[in-house]
Structure formats: C-alpha cells, structure tokens
N, C-alpha and C positions, 0 to 999 in steps of 0.2 A: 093317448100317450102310447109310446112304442116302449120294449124293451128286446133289447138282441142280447143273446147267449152269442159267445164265441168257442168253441170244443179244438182245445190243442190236442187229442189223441191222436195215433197215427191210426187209431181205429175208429172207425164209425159205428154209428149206432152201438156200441156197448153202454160197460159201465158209466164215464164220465158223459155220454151223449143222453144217457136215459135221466142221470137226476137233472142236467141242464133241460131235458124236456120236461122233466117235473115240474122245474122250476118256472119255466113259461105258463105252464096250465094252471099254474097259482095264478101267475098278473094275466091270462086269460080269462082266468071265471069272474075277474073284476072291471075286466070289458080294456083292457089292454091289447094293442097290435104286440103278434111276438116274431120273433126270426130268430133261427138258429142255423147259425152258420158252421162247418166242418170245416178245419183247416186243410183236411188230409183230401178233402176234395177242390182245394185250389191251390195255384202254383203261383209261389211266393217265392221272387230271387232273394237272396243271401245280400243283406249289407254289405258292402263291399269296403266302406270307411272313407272315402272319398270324401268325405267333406264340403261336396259341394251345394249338401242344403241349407250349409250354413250362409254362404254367397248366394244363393239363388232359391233362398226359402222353398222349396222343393224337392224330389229324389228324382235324379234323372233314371232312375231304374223301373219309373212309372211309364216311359214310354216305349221300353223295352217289348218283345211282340212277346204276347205270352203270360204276362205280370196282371196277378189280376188282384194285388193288393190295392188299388182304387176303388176297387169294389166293396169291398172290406171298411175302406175309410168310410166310403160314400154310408154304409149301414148304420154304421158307430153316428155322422153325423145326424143321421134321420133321425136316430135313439134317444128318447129320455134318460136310459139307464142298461147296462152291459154289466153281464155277468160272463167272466172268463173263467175256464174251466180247463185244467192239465191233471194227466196222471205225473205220480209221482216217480222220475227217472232218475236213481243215483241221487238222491236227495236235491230234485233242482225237476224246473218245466220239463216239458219235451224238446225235443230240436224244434220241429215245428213251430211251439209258440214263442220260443225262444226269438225265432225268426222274424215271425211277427209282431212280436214287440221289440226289434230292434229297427224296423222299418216305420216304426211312427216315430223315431228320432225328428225327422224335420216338422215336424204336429206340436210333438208334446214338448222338447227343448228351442222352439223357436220365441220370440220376444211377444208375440199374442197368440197365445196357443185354441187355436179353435176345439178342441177335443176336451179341454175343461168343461166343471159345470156340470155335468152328470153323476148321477147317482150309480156307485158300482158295488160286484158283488163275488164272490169266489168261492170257487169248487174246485175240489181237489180229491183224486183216489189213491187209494195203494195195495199193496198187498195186505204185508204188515204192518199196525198199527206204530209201532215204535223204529220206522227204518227209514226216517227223514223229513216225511209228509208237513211237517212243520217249516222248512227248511223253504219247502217249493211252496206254499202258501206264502209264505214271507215274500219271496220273490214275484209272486203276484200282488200281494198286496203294494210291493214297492213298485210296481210297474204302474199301479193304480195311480199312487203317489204322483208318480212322474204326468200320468194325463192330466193332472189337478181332477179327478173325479173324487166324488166321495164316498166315502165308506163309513157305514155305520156299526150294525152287527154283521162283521163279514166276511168271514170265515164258515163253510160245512166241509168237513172233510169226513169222507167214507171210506172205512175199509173192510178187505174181501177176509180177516180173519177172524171169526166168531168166537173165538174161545179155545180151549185144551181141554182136551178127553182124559180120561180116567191113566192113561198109559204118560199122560204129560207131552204126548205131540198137539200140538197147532191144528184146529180145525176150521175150516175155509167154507164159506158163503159161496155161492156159484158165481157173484159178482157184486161187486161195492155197493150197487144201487140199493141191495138189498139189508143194507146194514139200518137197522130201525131206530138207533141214533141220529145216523144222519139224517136219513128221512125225515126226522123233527125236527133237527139244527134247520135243514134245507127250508122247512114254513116257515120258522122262524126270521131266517134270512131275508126270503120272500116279503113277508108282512115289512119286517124293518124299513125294505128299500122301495115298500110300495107307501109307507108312510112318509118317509123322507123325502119321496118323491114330489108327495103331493104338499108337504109345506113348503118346498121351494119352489113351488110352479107359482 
C-alpha cells in the first residue's frame, strides 16, 4: 500500500514538510510505499474558470507546456491514502495549495470521480495557537470532502508558540514540528488512517 503527503508551504523542508515526513515514517515502519511531494517545487497554472472540464471532463490547462499538475494527479491515483499539509496563512491554506485544490475541479466535481475512496489526513502549522489554524484545517478538511476521501481522526495541527514567560510575552519553539502535542496527535493520525486503511482494502 502507498501513501503520499502533499506539503502546500511555500517552503520546503521546514516545519509543515518535517511532521508530513514524520508522518510517512509512521506508515514506513509498517512496510508502506511513501511519497512526499512539495508543491513549491512544482509549477501549477492558476484555474483560470473556463468551464471547460465540465464539457470535456478534463482541464485543458494540462497540456499547457510547463503544467506539471498531472503529475500530481498521476501520485494521488497510485495512493491508498494522502495526507495534505498547509501552513496557516490569514486564517486560510496557502495560495499554492489553494491552487492545487482548485485544479482537481474536473476529478473531484465530475459525475464519476476517480480521486474518491481513499483514505485522508491533515496537517496544519502556525505561529500562534489561536490565530485561525482552525479555519485553514476546516478548509482542508472540506477539500477532503469534495475528493470523496475519507477522514477519520484528522486533524494534527502544530504550533511554533510554547507558552508565556514570567513578563507575560509569548514564547516560540524554533519550529511547529517541535511542538509535543502535535507530535502525538501526528501518531495518532497515522495509526487511525493506517487502520482505516486496511478495513477498507
């Protein structure tokens, strides 16, 4: 069985790429294929609203030179199970993934949606614990929705604020991944959708 992490940061390898690599090493030590894909390392056109995947169940923006969301699709179909992963921006995904899940429009709203049927999972960081991170979860969570995938426990969200010092200012983690909450939400997650996985196979 495969599972693919998707990482909407505009940054690589940090925070949001380290727990989605956590996350892989979990369904790794259980003899799982993993892929983890960086959005910021591929070039994804902009929805443009055309409409024309509804007339020609496709995105004519796939044959565009350059477009490497095929690539992308091609991963998700090989997958059992996809864990997508945004920092928290203004209470909402990144533009990136934003981007990304607006180009599986002709997938996931088409009348036989091939992208249903998997098992899915979400990660989310931020700064501060209380500055919307609920917001952009939700917003994954409903993109979920829309693939028809499934979600069990699925929700870890991490963030880089540890607490308040003696003076009453905010003190900071050097990066979300390190927050030891999430960390245990993250196995938990893991486990959930490695079970769920395997009652539905």
């Amino acid at each position: 069985m495969k599972v693919l992490a998707i990482n909407g940061s505009h940054r690589t390898g940090r925070s949001t790429s380290k727990l989605l690599q956590m996350a892989l090493d979990d369904f790794a030590a259980q003899g799982w294929d993993t892929e983890l894909i960086e959005l910021a390392d591929k070039h994804i056109e902009y929805c443009i609203g055309c409409n024309s995947c509804l007339r020609d169940k496709t995105c004519p923006l796939l044959s565009r030179e350059g477009d490497q969301m095929q690539e992308v699709l091609d991963a998700i179909m090989e997958s059992d199970a996809v864990i997508v992963g945004s920092p928290n921006y203004f209470e909402n995904v990144t533009a990136r993934m934003k981007t990304f899940i607006d180009r599986t429009r002709p997938q996931s709203h088409m009348e036989i949606n091939p992208l249903a049927g998997r098992v899915a999972g979400i990660v989310c960081t931020t700064g501060l614990s209380n500055c919307g991170i609920d917001v952009t979860a939700a917003v994954l969570q409903r993109f979920c929705n829309a693939c028809g995938w499934i979600t069990g426990y699925s929700w870890t969200v991490a963030t880089c604020e540890s607490g308040v010092d003696e003076n009453g200012e905010v003190t900071y983690r050097r990066s979300a991944d390190l927050d030891p909450q999430a960390q245990a939400s993250l196995h938990s997650l893991t486990g959930s959708m490695m079970d769920l996985a395997q009652k539905l196979r």
